[in-house]
C-alpha positions in Angstrom: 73.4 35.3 27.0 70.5 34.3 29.2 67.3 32.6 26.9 64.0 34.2 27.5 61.6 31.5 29.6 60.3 29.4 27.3 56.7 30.9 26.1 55.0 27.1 26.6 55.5 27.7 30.3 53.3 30.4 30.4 50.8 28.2 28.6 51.2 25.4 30.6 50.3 27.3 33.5 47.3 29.4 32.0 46.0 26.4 29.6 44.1 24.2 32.5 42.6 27.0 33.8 40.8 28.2 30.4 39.9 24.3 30.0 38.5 24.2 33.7 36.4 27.9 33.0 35.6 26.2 29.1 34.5 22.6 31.2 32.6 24.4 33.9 30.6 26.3 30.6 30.2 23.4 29.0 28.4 21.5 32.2 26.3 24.5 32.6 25.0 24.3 29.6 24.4 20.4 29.4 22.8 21.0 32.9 20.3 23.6 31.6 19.7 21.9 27.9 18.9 18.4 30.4 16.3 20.8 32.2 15.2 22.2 29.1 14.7 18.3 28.0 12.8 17.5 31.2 10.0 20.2 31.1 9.4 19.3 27.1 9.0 15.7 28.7 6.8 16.2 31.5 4.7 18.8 28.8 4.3 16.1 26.5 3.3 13.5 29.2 0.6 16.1 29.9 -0.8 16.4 26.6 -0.6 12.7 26.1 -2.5 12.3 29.1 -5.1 14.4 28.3 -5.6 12.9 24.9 -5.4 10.1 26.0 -8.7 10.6 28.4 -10.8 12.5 25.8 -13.5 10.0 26.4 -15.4 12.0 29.2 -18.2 10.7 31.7 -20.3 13.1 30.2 -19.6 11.4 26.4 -17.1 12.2 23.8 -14.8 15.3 23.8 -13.1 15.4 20.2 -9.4 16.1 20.4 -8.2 19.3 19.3 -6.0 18.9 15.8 -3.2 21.1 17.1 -2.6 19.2 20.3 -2.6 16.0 18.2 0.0 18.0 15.8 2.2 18.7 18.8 2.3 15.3 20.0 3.2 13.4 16.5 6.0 16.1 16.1 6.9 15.2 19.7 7.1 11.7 18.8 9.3 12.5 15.7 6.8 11.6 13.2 5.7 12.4 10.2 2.8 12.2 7.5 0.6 11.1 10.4 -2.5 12.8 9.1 -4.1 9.4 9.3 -3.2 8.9 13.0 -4.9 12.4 13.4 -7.7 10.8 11.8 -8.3 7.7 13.9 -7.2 9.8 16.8 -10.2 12.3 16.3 -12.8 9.5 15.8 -12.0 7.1 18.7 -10.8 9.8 21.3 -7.8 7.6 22.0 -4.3 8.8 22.3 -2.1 9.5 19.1 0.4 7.2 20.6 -2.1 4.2 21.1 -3.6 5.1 17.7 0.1 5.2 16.1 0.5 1.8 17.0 -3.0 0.6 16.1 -2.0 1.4 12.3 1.4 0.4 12.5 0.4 -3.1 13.8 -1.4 -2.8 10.5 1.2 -1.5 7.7 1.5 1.6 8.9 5.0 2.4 8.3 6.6 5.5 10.8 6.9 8.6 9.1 4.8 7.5 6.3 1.3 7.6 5.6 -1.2 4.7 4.7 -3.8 3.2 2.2 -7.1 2.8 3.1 -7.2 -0.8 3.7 -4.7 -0.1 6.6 -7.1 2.7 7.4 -10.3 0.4 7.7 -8.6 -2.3 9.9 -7.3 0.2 12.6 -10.9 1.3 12.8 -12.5 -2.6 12.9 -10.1 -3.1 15.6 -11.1 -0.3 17.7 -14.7 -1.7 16.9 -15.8 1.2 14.2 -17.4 0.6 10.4 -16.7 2.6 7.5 -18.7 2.9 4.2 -17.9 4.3 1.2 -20.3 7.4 0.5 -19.1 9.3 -2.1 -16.8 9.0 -4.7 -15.3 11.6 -6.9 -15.0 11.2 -11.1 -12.7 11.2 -13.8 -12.1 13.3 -16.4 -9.5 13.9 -19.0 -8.4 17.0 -19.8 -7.1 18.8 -23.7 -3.5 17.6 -22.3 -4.5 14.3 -22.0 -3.9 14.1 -18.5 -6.8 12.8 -15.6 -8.2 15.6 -13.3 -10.5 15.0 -10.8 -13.8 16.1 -10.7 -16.6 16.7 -8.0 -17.2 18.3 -4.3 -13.8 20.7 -3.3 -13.6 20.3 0.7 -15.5 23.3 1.5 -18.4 22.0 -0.8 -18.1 18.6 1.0 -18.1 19.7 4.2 -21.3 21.9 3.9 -23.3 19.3 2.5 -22.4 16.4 5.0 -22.7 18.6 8.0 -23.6 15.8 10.1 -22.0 12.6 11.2 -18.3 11.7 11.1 -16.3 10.7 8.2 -13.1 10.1 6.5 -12.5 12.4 3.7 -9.7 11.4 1.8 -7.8 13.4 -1.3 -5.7 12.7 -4.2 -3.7 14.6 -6.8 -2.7 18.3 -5.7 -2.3 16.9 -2.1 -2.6 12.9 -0.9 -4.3 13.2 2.4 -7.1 11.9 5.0 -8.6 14.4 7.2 -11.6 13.8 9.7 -14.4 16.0 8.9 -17.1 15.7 12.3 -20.2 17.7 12.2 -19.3 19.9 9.3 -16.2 20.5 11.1 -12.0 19.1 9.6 -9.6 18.8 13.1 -7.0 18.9 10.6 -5.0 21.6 9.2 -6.9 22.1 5.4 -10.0 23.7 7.6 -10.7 27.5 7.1 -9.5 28.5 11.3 -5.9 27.0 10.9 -5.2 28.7 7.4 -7.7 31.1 6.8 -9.5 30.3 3.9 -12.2 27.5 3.2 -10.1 24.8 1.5 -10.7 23.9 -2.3 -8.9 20.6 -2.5 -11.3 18.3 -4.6 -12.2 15.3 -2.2 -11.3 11.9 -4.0 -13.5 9.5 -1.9 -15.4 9.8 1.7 -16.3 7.3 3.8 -18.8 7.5 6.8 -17.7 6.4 10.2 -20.3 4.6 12.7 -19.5 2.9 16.0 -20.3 -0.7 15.7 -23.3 -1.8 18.2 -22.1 -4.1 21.0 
């Protein structure tokens, strides 16, 4: 009695085939995800570049907070609101500005105390004073609250100049308030309401005379 041929023939024959159709799929898609990987690279170089030139002939141009948003995620960081920060007062580039505060404690993905704060700013030749400061108070639980100017309050009553208005408690944050105005996300056009977070301390930023 005569076997059948043996069923692995059949797959021997078929099997490269499917692998060459499966490989050819696979390039394909590496090809397009490459492409994909080019035009996010070239975009960013864009945006970059334009950051990067915000000083104008015609005087400052402040950077717009989503554009600095898009770059830091770009860049794979995180908890960069102080980067946003310096960003929005110097006009520099979020990368140069990254590495101004890492060269001073800045960790990457992390944020950073004020002291690291006030030395990126020295070095980039701007002063900051403390002008207000919030208080203290203890509350029937015995724990500390604390007290004084929410954001929105803040913001409408130093509606002129630059500064560094920085929170503690229900979030731990920095955000650049210029002219009345946050370029960060707490302000009332990127979520729709005026923000209540009580402001901790504020400091006013002034460009140091040459």
């Amino acid at each position: 009695m005569l076997a059948p041929p043996p069923l692995s023939g059949c797959n021997t024959v078929r099997q490269p085939a499917l692998h060459n159709n499966t490989g050819a799929r696979t390039l394909e898609r590496l090809k397009a995800l490459r492409n994909s990987l080019e035009c996010e690279a070239n975009a960013f170089n864009v945006l970059d570049h334009r950051a990067l030139n915000a000083l104008t002939k015609g005087g400052f141009t402040m950077q717009d907070y989503l554009l600095l948003k898009n770059i830091g995620c770009k860049l794979g960081d995180a908890g960069f609101c102080t980067v946003n920060a310096l960003a929005t007062v110097t006009g520099y580039s979020f990368k140069r500005c990254q590495r101004k505060l890492a060269k001073h404690g800045r960790e990457f993905r992390h944020g950073a105390g004020y002291p690291t704060q006030h030395e990126a700013l020295k070095a980039f030749g701007y002063s900051s004073n403390r002008i207000y400061n919030s208080s203290l108070e203890v509350t029937r639980s015995g724990r500390l609250r604390t007290v004084g100017l929410n954001a929105n309050q803040f913001a409408q009553k130093y509606n002129k100049g630059t500064y560094y208005v920085r929170f503690h408690g229900s979030i731990n944050h920095v955000a650049c308030l210029v002219d009345g105005v946050y370029n960060d996300w707490i302000d009332k056009k990127y979520r729709g309401k005026a923000p209540k977070f009580v402001v901790y301390e504020a400091y006013l930023i002034t460009k140091k005379e040459k």
